[in-house]
PyMOL Python script that loads the backbone (N, CA, C, O; Angstrom):
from pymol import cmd

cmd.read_pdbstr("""\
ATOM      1  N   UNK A   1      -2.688  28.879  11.575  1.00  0.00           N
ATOM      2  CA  UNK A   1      -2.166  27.568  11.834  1.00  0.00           C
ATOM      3  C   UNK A   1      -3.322  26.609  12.074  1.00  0.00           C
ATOM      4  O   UNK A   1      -3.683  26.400  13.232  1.00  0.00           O
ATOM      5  N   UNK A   2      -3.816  26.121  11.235  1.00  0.00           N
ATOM      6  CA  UNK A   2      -4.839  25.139  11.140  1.00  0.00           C
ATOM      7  C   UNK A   2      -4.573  23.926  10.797  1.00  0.00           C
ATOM      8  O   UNK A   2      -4.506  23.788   9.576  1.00  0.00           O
ATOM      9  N   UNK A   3      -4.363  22.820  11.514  1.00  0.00           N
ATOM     10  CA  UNK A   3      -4.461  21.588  11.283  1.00  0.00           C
ATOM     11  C   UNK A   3      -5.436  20.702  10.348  1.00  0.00           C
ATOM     12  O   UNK A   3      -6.663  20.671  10.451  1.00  0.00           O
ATOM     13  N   UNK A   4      -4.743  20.069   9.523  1.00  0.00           N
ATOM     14  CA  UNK A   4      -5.653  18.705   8.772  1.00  0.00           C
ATOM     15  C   UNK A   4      -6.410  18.261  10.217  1.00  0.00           C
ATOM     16  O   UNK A   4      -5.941  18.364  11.351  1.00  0.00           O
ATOM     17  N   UNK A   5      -7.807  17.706   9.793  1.00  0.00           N
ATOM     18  CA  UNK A   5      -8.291  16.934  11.353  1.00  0.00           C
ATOM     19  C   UNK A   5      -7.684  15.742  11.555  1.00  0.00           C
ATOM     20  O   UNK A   5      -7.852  15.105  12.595  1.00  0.00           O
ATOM     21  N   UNK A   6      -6.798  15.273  10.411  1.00  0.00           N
ATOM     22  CA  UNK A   6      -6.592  13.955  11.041  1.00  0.00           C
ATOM     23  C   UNK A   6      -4.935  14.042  11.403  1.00  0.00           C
ATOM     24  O   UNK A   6      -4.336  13.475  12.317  1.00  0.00           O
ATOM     25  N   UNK A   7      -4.522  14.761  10.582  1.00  0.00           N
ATOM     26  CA  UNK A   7      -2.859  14.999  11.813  1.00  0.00           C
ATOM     27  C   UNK A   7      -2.438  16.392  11.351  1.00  0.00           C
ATOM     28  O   UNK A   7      -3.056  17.023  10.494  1.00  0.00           O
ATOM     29  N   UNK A   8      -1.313  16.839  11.997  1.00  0.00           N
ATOM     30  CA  UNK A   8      -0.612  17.944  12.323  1.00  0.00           C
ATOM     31  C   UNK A   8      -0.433  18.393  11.019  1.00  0.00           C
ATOM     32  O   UNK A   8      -0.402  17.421  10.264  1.00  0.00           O
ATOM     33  N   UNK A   9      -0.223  20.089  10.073  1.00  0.00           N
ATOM     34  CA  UNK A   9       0.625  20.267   9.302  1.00  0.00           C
ATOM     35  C   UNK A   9       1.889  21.218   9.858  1.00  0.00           C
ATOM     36  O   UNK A   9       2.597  21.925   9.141  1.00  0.00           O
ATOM     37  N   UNK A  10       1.973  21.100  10.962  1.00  0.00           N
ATOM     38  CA  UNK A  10       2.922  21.982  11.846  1.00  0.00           C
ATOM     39  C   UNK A  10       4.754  21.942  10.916  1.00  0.00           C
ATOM     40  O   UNK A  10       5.440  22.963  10.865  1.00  0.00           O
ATOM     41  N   UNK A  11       5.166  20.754  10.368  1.00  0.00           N
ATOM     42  CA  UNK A  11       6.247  19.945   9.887  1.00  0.00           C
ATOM     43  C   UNK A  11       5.773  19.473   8.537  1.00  0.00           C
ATOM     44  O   UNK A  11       4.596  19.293   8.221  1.00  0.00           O
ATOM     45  N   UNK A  12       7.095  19.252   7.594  1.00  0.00           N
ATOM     46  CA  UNK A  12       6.970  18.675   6.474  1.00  0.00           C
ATOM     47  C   UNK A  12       7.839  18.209   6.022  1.00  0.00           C
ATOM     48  O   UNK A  12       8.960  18.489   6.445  1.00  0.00           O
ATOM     49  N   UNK A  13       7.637  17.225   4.878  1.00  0.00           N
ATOM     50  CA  UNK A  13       9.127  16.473   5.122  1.00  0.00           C
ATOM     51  C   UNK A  13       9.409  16.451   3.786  1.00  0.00           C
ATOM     52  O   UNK A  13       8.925  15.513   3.152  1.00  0.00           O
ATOM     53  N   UNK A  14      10.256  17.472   3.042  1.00  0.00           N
ATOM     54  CA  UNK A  14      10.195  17.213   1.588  1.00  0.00           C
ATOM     55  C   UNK A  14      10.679  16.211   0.822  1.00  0.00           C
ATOM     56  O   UNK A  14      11.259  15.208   1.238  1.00  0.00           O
ATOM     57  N   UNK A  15      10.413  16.517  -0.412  1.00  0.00           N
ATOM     58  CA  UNK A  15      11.233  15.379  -1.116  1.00  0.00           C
ATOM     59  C   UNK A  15      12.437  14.919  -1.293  1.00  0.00           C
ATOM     60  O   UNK A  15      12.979  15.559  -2.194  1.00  0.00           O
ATOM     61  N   UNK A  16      13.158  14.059  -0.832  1.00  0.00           N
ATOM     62  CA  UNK A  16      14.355  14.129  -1.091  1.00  0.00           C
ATOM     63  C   UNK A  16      15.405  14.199   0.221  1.00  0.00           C
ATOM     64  O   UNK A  16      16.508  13.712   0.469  1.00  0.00           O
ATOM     65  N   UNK A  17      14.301  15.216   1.038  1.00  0.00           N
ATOM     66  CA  UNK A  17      14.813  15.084   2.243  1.00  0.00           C
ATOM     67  C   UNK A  17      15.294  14.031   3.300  1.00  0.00           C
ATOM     68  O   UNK A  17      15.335  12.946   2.719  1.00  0.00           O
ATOM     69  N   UNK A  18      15.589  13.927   4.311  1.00  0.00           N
ATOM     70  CA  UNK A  18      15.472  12.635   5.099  1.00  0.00           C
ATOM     71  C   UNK A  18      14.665  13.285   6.602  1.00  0.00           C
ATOM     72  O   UNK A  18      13.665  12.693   7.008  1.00  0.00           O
ATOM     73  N   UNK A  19      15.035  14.162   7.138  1.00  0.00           N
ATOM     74  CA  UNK A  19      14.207  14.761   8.085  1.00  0.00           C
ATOM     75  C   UNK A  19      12.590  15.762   7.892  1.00  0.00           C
ATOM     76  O   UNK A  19      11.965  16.135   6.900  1.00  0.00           O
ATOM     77  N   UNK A  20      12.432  15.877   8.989  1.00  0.00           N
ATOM     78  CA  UNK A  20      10.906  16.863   8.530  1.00  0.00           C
ATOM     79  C   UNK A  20      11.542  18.125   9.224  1.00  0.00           C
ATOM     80  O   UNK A  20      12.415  18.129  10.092  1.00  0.00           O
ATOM     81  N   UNK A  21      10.851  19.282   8.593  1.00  0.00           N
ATOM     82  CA  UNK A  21      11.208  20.576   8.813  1.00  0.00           C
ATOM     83  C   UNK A  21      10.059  21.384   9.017  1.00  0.00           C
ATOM     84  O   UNK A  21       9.036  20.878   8.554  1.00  0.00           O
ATOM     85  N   UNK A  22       9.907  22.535   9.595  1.00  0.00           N
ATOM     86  CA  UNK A  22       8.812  23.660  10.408  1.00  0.00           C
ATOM     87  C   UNK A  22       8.272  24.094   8.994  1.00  0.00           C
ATOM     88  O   UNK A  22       8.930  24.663   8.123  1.00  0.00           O
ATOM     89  N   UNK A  23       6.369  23.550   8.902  1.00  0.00           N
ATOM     90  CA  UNK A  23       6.321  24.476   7.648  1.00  0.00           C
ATOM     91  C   UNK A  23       6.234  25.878   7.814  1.00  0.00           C
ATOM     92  O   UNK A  23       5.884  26.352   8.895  1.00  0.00           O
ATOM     93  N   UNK A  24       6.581  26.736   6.632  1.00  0.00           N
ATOM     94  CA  UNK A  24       6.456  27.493   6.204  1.00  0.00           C
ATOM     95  C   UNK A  24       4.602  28.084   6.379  1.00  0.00           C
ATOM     96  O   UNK A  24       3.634  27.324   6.379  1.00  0.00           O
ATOM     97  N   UNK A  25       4.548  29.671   6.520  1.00  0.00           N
ATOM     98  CA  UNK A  25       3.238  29.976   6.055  1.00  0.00           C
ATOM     99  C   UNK A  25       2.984  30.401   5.009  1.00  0.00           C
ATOM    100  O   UNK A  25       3.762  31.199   4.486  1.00  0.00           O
ATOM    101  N   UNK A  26       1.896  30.030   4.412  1.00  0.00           N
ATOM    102  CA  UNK A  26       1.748  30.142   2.780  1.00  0.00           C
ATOM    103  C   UNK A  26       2.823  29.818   1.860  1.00  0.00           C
ATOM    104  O   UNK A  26       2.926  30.304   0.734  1.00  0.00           O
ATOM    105  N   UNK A  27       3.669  28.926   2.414  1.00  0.00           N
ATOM    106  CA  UNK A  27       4.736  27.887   1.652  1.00  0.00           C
ATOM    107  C   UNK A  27       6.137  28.838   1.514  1.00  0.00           C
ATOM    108  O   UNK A  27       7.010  28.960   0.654  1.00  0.00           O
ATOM    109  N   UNK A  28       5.925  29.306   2.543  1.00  0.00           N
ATOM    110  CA  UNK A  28       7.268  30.488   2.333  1.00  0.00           C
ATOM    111  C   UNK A  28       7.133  31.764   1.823  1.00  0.00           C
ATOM    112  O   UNK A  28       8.041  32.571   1.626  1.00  0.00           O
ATOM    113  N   UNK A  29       5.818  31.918   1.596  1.00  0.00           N
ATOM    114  CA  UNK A  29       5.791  33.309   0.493  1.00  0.00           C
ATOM    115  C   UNK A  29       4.991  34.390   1.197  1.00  0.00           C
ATOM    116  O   UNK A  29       4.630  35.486   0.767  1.00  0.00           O
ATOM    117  N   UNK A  30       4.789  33.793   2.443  1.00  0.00           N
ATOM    118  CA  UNK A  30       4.188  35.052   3.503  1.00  0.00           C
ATOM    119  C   UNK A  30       4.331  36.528   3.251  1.00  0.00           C
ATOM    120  O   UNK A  30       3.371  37.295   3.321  1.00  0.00           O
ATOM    121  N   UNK A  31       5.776  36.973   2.901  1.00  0.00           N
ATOM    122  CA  UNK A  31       5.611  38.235   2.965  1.00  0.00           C
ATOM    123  C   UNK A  31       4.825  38.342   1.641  1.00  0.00           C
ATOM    124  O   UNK A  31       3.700  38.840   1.697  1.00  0.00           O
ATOM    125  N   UNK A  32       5.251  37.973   0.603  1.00  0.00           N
ATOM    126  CA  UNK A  32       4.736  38.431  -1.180  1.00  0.00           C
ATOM    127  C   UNK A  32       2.530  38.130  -1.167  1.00  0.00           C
ATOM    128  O   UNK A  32       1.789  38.416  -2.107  1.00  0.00           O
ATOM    129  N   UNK A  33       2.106  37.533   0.151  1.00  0.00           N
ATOM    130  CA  UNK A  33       1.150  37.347  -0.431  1.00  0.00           C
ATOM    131  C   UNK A  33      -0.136  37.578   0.914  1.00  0.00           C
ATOM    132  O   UNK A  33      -1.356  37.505   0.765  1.00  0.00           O
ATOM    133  N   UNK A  34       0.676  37.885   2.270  1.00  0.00           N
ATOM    134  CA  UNK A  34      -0.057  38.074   2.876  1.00  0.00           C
ATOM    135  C   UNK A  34      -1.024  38.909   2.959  1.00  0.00           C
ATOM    136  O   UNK A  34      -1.839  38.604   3.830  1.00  0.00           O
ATOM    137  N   UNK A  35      -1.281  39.987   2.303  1.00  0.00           N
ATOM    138  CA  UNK A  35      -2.126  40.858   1.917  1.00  0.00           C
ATOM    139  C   UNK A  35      -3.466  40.685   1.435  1.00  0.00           C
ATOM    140  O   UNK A  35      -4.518  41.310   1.574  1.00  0.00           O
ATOM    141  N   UNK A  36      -3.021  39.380   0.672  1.00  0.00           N
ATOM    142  CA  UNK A  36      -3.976  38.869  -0.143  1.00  0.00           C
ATOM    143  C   UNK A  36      -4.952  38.069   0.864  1.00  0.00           C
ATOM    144  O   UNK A  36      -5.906  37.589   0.252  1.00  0.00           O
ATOM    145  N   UNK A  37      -4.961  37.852   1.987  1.00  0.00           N
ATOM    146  CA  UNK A  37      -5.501  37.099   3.077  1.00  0.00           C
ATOM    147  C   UNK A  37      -6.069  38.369   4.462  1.00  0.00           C
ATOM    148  O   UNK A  37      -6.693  38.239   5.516  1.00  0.00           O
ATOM    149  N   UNK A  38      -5.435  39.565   3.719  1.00  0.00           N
ATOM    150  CA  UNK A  38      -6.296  40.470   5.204  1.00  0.00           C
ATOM    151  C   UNK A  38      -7.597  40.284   5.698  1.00  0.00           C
ATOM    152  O   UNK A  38      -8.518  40.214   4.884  1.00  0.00           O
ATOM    153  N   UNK A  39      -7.717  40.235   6.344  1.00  0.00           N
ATOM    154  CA  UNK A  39      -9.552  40.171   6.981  1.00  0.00           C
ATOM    155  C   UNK A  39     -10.246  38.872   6.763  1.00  0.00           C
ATOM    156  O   UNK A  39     -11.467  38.760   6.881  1.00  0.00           O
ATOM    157  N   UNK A  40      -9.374  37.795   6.411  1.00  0.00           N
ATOM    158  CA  UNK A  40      -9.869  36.651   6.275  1.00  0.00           C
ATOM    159  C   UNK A  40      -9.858  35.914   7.691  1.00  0.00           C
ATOM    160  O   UNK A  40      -9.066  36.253   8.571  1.00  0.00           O
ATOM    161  N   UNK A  41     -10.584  35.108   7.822  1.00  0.00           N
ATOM    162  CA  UNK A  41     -10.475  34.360   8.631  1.00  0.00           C
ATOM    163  C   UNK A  41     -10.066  32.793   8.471  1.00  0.00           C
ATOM    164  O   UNK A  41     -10.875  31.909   8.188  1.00  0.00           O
ATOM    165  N   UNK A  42      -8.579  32.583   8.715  1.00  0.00           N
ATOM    166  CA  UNK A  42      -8.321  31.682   8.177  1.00  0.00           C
ATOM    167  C   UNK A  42      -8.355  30.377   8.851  1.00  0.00           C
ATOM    168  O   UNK A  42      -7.830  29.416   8.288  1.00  0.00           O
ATOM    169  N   UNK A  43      -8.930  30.237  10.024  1.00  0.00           N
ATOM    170  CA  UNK A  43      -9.421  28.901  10.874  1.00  0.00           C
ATOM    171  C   UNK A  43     -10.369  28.964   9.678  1.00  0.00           C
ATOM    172  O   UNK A  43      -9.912  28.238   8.795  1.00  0.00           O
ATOM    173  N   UNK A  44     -11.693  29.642   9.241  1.00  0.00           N
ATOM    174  CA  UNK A  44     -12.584  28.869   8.856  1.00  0.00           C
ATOM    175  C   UNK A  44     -12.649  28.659   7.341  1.00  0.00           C
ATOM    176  O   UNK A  44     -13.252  27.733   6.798  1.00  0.00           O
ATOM    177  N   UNK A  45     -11.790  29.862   6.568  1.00  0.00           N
ATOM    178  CA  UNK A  45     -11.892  29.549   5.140  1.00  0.00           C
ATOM    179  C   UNK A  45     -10.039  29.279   4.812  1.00  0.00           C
ATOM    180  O   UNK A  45      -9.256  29.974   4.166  1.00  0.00           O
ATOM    181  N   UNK A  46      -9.790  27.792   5.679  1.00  0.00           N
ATOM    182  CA  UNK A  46      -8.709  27.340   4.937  1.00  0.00           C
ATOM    183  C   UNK A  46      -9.122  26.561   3.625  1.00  0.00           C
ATOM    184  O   UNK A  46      -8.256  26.107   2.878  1.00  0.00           O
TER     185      UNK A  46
END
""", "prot")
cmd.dss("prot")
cmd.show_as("cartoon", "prot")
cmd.util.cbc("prot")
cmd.orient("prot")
């Protein structure tokens, strides 16, 4: 969970939408791809 420095990506507000909603990690596809991120460190190589 790493923030843009200049605001939050905690929420997102899609298209079409009218409210903002909790993002997703890795855009929803966490389970299919987390693997691909083991041993990374993802504070520093977002």
């Amino acid at each position: 969970k790493v923030d843009h420095p200049r605001w939050s990506q905690a929420t997102e507000k899609r298209l079409g939408e009218m409210f903002r909603r909790r993002t997703l990690m890795f855009n929803g596809y966490e389970k299919q791809v987390a693997h691909l991120y083991e041993g990374l460190d993802l504070r520093k190589n977002f």
